[in-house]
C-alpha positions as CSV (number, residue, x, y, z in Angstrom):
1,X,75.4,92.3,105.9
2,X,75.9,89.4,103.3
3,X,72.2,89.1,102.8
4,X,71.9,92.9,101.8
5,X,74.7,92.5,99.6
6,X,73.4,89.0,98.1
7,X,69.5,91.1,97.5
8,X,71.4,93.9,95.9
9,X,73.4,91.7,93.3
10,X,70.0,89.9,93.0
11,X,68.1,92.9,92.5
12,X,70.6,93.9,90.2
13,X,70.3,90.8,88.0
14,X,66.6,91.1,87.2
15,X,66.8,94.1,86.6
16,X,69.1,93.7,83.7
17,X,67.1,90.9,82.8
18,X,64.1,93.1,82.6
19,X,66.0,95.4,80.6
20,X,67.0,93.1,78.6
21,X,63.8,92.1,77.7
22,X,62.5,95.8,77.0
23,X,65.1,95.6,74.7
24,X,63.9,92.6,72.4
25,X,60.1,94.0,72.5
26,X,61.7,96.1,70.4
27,X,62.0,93.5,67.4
28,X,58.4,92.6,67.8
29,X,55.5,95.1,66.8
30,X,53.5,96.8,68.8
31,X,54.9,94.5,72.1
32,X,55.0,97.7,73.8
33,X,51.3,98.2,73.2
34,X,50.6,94.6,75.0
35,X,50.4,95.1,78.8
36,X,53.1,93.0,79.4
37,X,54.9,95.8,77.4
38,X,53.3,98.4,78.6
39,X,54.8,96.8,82.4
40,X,58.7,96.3,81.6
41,X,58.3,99.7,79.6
42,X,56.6,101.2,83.2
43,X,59.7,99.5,85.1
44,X,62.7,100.3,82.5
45,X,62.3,103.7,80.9
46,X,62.8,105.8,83.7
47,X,66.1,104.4,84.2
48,X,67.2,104.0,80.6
49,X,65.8,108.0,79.8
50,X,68.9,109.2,81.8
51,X,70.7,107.8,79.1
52,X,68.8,109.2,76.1
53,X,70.8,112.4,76.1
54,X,73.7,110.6,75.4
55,X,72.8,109.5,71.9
56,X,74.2,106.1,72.0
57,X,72.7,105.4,68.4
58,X,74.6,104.3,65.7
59,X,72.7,103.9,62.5
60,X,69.4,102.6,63.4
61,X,70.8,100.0,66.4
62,X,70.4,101.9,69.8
63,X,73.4,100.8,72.3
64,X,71.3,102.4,75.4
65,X,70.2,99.7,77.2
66,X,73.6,97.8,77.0
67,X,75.1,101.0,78.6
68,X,72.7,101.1,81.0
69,X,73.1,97.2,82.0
70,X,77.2,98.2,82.5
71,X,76.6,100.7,84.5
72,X,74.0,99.4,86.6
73,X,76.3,96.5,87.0
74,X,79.2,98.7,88.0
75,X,77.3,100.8,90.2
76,X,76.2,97.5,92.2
77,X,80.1,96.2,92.1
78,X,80.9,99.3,93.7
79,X,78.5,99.7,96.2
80,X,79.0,96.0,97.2
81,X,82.7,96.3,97.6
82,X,82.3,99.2,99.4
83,X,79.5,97.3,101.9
84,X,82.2,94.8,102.3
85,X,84.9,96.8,102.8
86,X,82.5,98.4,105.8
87,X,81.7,94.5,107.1
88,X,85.5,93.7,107.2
């Protein structure tokens, strides 16, 4: 049970890597037209559109992907205390 709990918090942190990452393309143009954009943008926008509703912009600085890293971290806190709490 430690294992799934240890690939879950891994999981977890490439993911926010990778969303970090679609973030800075975003200071570079047309990185999302390179296939390495086109790739994290494959992997990252269906999880960051279920944040687009929210309109998290201020000015012209988007705060959706730092959202979306808190709550993907909380959501893996959770579920991991949880596990544990099922182990013990």
């Amino acid at each position: 049970m430690a294992l799934i709990i240890y690939i879950l918090y891994k999981g977890v942190q490439i993911y926010s890597g990778l969303l970090i990452i679609y973030a800075l393309l975003s200071w570079f143009p047309g990185a999302y037209d390179s296939t390495f954009g086109r790739l994290i943008a494959r992997i990252c926008e269906p999880y960051l559109s279920l944040f687009d509703r929210l309109n998290l912009r201020i000015g012209m600085v988007g705060f959706n992907v730092m959202i979306a890293i808190i709550v993907l971290n909380l959501a893996a806190s959770g579920l991991g205390r949880i596990l544990q709490a099922i182990m013990y």
